[in-house]
C-alpha positions as CSV (number, residue, x, y, z in Angstrom):
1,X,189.6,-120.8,45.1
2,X,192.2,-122.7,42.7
3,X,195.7,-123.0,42.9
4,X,197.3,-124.1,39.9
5,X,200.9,-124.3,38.1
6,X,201.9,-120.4,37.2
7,X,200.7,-120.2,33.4
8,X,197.8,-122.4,33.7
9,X,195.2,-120.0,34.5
10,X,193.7,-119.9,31.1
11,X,193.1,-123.7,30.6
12,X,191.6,-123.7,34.6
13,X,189.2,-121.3,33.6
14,X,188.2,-122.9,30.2
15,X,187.8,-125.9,31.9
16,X,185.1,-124.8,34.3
17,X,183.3,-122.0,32.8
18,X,181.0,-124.4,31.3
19,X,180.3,-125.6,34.5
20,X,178.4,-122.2,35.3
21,X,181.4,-120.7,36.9
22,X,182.0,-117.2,36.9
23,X,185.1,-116.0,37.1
24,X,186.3,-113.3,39.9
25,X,189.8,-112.3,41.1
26,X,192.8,-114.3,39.8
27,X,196.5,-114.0,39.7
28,X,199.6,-116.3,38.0
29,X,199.0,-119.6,39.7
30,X,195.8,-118.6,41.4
31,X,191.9,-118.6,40.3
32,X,188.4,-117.8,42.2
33,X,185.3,-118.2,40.7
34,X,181.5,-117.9,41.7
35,X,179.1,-120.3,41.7
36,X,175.0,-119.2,41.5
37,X,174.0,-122.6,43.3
38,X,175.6,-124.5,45.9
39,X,178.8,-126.6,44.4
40,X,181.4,-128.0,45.5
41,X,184.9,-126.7,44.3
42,X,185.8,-127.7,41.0
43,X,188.3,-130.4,39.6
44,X,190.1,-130.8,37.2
45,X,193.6,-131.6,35.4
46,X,195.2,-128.1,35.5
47,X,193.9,-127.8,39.3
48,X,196.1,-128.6,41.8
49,X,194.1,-127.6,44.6
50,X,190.5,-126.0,45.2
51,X,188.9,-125.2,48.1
52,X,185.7,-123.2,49.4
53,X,186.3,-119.9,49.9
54,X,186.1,-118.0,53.3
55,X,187.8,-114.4,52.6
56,X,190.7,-113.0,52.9
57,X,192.7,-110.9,54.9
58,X,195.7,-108.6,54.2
59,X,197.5,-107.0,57.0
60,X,201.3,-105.5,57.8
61,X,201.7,-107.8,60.2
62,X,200.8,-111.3,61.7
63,X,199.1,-110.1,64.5
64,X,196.3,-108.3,62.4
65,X,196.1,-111.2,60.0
66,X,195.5,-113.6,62.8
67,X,192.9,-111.9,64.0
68,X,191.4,-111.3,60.6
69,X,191.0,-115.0,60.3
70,X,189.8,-115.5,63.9
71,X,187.5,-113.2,62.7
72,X,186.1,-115.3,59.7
73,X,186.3,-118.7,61.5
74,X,184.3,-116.9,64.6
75,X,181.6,-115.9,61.7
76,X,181.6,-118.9,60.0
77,X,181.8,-122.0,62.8
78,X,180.4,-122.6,65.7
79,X,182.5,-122.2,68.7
80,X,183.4,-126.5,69.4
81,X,183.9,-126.5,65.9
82,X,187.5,-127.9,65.0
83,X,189.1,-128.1,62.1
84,X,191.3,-131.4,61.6
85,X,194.0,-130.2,59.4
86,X,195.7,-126.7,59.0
87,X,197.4,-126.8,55.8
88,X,198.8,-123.3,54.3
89,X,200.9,-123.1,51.1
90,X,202.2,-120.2,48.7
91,X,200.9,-119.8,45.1
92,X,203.3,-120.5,42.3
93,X,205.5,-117.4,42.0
94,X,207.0,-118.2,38.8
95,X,206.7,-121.1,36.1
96,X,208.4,-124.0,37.2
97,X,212.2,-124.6,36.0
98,X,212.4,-121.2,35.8
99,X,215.3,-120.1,37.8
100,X,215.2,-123.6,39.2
101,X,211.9,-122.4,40.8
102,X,209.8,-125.7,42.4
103,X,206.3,-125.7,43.8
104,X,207.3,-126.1,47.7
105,X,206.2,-124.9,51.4
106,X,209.1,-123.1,51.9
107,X,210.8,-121.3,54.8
108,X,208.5,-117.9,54.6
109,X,205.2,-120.7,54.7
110,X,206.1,-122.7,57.5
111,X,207.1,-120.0,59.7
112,X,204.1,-118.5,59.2
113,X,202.3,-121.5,59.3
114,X,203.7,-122.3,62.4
115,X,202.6,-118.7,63.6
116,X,199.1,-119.4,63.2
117,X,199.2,-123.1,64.7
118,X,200.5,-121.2,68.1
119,X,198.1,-118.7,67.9
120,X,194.2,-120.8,66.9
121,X,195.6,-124.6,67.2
122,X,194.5,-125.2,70.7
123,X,190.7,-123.5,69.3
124,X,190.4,-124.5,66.1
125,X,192.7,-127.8,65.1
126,X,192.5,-131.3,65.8
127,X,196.5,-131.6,64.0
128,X,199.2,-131.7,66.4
129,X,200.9,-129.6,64.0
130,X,200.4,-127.4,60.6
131,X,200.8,-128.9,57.0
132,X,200.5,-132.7,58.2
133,X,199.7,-134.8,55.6
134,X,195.3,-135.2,55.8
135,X,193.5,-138.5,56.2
136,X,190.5,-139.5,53.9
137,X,187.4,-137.9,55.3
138,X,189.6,-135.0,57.2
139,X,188.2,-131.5,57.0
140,X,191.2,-129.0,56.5
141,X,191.5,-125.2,56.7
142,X,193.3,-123.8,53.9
143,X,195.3,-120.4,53.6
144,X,197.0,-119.5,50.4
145,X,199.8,-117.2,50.6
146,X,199.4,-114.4,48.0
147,X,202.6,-112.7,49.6
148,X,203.2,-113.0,53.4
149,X,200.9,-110.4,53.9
150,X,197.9,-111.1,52.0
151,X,195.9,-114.5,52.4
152,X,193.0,-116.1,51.2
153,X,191.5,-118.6,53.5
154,X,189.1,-121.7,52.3
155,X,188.2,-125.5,53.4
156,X,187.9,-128.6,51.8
157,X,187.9,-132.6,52.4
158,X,190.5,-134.4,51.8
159,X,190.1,-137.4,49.6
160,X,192.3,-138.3,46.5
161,X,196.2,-138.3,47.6
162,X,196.7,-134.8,46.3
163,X,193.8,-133.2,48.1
164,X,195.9,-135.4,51.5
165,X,198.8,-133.3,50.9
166,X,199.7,-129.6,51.6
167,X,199.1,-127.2,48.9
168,X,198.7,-130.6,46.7
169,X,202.5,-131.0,46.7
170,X,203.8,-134.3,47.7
171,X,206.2,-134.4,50.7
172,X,209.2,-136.2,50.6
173,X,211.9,-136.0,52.6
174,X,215.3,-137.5,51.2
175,X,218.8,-138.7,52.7
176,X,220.4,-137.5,49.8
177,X,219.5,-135.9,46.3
178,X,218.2,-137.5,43.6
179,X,219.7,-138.5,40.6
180,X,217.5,-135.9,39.0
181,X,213.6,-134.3,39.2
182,X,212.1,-137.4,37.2
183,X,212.4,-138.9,41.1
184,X,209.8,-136.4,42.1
185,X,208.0,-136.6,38.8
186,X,207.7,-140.5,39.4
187,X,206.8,-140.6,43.1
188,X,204.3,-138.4,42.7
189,X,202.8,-139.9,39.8
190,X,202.7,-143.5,41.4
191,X,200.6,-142.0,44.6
192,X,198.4,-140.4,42.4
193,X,197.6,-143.4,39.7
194,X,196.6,-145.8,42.5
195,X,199.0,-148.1,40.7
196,X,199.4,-151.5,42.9
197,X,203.3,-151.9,42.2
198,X,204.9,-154.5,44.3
199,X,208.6,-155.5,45.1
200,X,209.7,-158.0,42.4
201,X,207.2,-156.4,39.2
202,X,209.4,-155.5,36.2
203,X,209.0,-152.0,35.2
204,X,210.2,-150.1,31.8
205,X,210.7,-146.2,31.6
206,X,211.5,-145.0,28.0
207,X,213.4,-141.9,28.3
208,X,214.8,-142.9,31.2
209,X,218.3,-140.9,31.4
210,X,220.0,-140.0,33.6
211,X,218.0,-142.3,36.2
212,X,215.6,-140.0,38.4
213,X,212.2,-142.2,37.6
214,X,214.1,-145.3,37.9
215,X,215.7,-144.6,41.3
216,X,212.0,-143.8,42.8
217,X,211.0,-147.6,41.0
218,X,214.2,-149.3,42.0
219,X,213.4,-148.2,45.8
220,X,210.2,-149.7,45.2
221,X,211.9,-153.0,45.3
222,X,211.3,-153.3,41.2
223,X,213.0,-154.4,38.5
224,X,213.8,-151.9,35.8
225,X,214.7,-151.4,32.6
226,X,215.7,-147.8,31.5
227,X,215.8,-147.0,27.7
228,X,217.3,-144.1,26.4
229,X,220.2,-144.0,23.9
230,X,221.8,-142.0,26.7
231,X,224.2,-142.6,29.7
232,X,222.7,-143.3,32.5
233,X,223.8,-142.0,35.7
234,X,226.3,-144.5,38.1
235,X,224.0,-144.8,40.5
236,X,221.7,-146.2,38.8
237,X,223.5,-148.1,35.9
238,X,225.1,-150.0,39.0
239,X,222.0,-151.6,40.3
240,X,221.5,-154.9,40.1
241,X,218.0,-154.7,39.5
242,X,218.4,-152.5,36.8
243,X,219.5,-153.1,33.0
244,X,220.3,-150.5,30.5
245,X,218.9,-150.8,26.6
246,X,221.2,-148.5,25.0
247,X,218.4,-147.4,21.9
248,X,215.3,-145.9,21.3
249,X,212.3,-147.8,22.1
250,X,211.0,-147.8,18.4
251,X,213.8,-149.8,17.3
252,X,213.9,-152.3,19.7
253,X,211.7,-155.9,19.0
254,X,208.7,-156.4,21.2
255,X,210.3,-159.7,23.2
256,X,212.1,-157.1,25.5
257,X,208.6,-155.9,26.5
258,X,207.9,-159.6,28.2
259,X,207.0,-159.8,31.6
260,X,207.1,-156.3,32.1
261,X,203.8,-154.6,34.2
262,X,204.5,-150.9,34.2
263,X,205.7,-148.4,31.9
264,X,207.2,-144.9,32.4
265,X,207.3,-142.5,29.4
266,X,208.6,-139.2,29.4
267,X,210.4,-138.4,26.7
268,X,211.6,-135.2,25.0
269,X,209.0,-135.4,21.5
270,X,205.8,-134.5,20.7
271,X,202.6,-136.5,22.2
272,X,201.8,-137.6,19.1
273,X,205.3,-139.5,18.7
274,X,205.3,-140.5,22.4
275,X,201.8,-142.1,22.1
276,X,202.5,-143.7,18.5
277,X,205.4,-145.5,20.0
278,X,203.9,-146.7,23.4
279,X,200.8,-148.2,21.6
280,X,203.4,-150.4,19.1
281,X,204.2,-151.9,22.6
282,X,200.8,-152.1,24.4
283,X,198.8,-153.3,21.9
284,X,201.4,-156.5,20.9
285,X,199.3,-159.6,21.4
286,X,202.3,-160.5,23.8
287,X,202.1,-157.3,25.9
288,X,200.8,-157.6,29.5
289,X,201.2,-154.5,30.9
290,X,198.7,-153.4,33.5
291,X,199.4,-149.2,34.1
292,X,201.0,-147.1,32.1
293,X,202.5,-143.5,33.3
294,X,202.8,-141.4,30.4
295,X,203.9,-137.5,30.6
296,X,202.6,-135.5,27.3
297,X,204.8,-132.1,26.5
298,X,202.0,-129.5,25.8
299,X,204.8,-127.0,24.5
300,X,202.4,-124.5,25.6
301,X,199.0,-124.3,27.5
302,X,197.1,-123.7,24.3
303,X,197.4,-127.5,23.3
304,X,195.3,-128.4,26.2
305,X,192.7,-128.5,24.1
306,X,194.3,-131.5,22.4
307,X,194.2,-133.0,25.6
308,X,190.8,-134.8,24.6
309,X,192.0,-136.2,21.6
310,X,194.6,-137.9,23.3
311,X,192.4,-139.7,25.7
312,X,190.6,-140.9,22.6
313,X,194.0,-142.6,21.2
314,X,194.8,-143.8,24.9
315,X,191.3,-145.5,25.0
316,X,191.4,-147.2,21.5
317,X,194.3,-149.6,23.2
318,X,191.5,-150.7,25.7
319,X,192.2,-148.9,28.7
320,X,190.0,-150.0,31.7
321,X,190.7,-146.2,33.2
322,X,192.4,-143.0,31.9
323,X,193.4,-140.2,34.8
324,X,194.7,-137.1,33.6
325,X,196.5,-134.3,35.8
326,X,199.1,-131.9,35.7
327,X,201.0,-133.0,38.8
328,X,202.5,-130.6,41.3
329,X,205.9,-131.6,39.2
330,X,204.9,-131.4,36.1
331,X,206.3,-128.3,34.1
332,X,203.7,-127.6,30.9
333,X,203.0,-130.8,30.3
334,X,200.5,-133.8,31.3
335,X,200.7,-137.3,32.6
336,X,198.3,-139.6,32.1
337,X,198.0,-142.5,34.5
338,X,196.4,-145.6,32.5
339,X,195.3,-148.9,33.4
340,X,195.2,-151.7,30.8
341,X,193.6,-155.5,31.3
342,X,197.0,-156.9,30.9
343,X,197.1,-160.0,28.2
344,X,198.9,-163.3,28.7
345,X,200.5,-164.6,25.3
346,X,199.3,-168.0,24.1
């Protein structure tokens, strides 16, 4: 069973049928597919999570639900058994940005969450709560909410970051709001790459108004420089570790590249014009950048197919490694996380 942004159900299922998956029952946001042999779930960039199925159960109320999935872990496990994670999430229920919808465990999912933990915990979990953020290695039991009263349970290991977190949704927890959703675009992008970012790097986002991104890599401890012909918001104009290039990136001369290891793109044109411009920086003999974050607007899910030629561009710079996802933030669009050798001017 797959969970994925709503919309993206077609390019999930392209992407594994190949595989020898056959599909089953789906829904906006949420795939299951059979497998003759013995697999492991499937991966992939439009799959936020995927887990191994263990049934369903649909009930009126949480008493009979319970007890369905006592009923399946009973069948399944053997009695010392214990899980070491209970996370449980609800699909997508409407593209995101629609109606300011965002993928999230919300009030309905942890209430319910917290229902089971009170009810199996002490039997079946290791956790000291539900929805804790998983260890590598950690074996986690998974419940989907299709609505409150229909579930479908599954198991998987955690491994990557966004297999660690609940519902593959990075949790933060903030003192105040950001200076827009780029912050939760960014710092879940960063987690994911693998990126070794340290206090003191200089980092460049192009496209970087009004400031979300470059608040997540100014808390970092990084220098920054936003580009972006437009204003920037206070907050972040005012840092001292940040400078503002009033202009678009295409115009400006390669020298105010130097010294800078990261990049940040995510700007409002086509892939084609976003990857045209970032390799006229990367590929400078003067450039030493070492990852590159770059979000790709698909415009819709049928350009996922262009998604290959793209990594074929990305790789012609000489990209070490290329990972692709649609994060848990993204709206229809990609970002690929790319590391480069970095290059030291002569």
């Amino acid at each position: 069973m797959m969970c994925c942004a709503y919309g993206a159900e077609k390019a999930v299922k392209e992407s594994i049928v190949s595989e020898g998956w056959r599909l089953a029952f789906s829904r906006p946001g949420f795939v299951t597919a059979k497998h003759d042999e013995a697999r492991t779930p499937p991966k992939g960039i439009f799959i936020r999570t995927s887990s191994a199925s263990l049934g369903q159960a649909r009930g009126t109320d949480g008493a009979s639900l319970i007890q369905t999935l006592r009923g399946l872990l009973d069948e399944r496990y053997p009695a010392e058994f214990r899980f070491d994670q209970l996370h449980l999430w609800p699909k997508d229920r409407a593209p995101i940005g629609r109606f300011d919808f965002e993928p999230e465990i919300d009030e309905v999912s942890r209430a319910i969450a917290e229902e089971i933990y009170a009810k199996i915990g002490a039997d079946w979990i290791r956790s000291d709560a539900a929805n804790r953020v998983a260890q590598p290695g950690e074996k986690i039991l998974d419940i989907v909410l299709l609505e409150p009263s229909h579930w479908f349970i599954g198991t998987h290991e955690a491994e990557t970051w966004p297999t660690r977190w609940p519902g593959g949704i990075q949790p933060i927890d903030l003192a105040e709001e950001p200076v827009s959703r780029a912050y939760y675009k960014a710092a879940e992008a960063i987690q994911w790459s693998g990126f070794e970012m340290q206090r003191g790097d200089l980092a460049v986002e192009i496209g970087s108004a009004p400031g979300g991104a470059c608040g997540r890599l100014l808390e970092l401890g990084m220098d920054v420089i936003g580009i972006d012909p437009a204003e920037m918001d206070p907050r972040i104009a005012e840092h001292p570790r940040f400078r503002h290039i009033v202009a678009r990136a295409d115009d400006l001369p390669r020298r105010e590249f130097r010294g800078a290891k990261w990049m940040l793109v995510d700007s409002s044109v086509t892939p084609n014009q976003t990857l045209a411009t970032v390799a006229n920086i990367v590929t400078n003999r003067n450039s030493n950048f070492r990852g590159l974050l770059i979000t790709l607007k698909l415009g819709d899910y049928d350009a996922a197919e262009r998604i290959e030629s793209w990594r074929r561009k990305v790789e012609s710079w000489g990209a070490t490694d290329i990972q692709i996802r649609q994060l848990a933030r993204n709206r229809c669009e990609v970002c690929f996380a790319v590391r480069l050798p970095g290059r030291r001017s002569s």
